[in-house]
Every structure is written in C-alpha cells, then in structure tokens.
C-alpha positions as CSV (number, residue, x, y, z in Angstrom):
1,X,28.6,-2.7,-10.2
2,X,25.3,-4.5,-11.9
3,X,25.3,-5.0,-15.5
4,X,22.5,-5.0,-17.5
5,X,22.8,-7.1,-20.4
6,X,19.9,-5.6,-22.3
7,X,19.0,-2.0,-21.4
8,X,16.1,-2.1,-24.0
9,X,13.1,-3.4,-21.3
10,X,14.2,-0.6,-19.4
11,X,13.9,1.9,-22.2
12,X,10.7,1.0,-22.7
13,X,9.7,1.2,-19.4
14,X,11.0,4.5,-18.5
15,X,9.5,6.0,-22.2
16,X,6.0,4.2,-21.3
17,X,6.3,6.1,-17.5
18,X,6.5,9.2,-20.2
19,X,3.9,9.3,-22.1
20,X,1.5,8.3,-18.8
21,X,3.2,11.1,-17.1
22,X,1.6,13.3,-19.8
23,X,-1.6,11.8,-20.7
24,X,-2.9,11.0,-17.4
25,X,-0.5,13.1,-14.8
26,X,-2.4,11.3,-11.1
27,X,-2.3,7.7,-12.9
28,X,1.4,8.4,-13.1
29,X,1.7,9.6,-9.7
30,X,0.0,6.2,-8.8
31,X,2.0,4.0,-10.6
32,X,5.0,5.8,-8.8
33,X,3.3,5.7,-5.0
34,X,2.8,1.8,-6.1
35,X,5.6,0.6,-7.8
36,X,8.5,2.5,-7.0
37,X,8.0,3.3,-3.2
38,X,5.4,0.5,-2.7
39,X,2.0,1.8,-1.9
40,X,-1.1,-0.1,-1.2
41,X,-3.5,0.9,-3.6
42,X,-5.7,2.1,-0.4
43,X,-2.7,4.3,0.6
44,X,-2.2,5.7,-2.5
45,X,-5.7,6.6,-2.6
46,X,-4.9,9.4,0.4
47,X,-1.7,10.6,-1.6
C-alpha cells in the first residue's frame, strides 16, 4: 500500500479539476486527454 504523507496537494488538485470541470467543461476534458491518459496536445485536438 502507498502512503501519502500529505493528502492536501491532492485536495487541491482534485477541487481545482472541479471548478474547471464547471467553468470551462472541453478545457477539462483536455487536461484529462493530456494529463491523465497522456494525450499529445495534437491528439487531443481530434477528441
């Protein structure tokens, strides 16, 4: 099992994913195609 010894960048992270989620919903599809899964910003362009 990892432990994390401060869970608060990762708070903060997930909250900031959030609020981009709502105030720009394709900006937070792109972060997702990009940071979580990868994507080259010319791929993502296609999604």
């Amino acid at each position: 099992m990892i432990q994390i010894d401060d869970p608060e960048p990762y708070h903060l992270f997930d909250a900031a994913l959030t609020k981009l989620q709502t105030l720009s919903p394709r900006s937070y599809k792109v972060a997702l195609l990009h940071y979580f899964l990868g994507y080259d910003i010319e791929d993502v362009k296609t999604e």
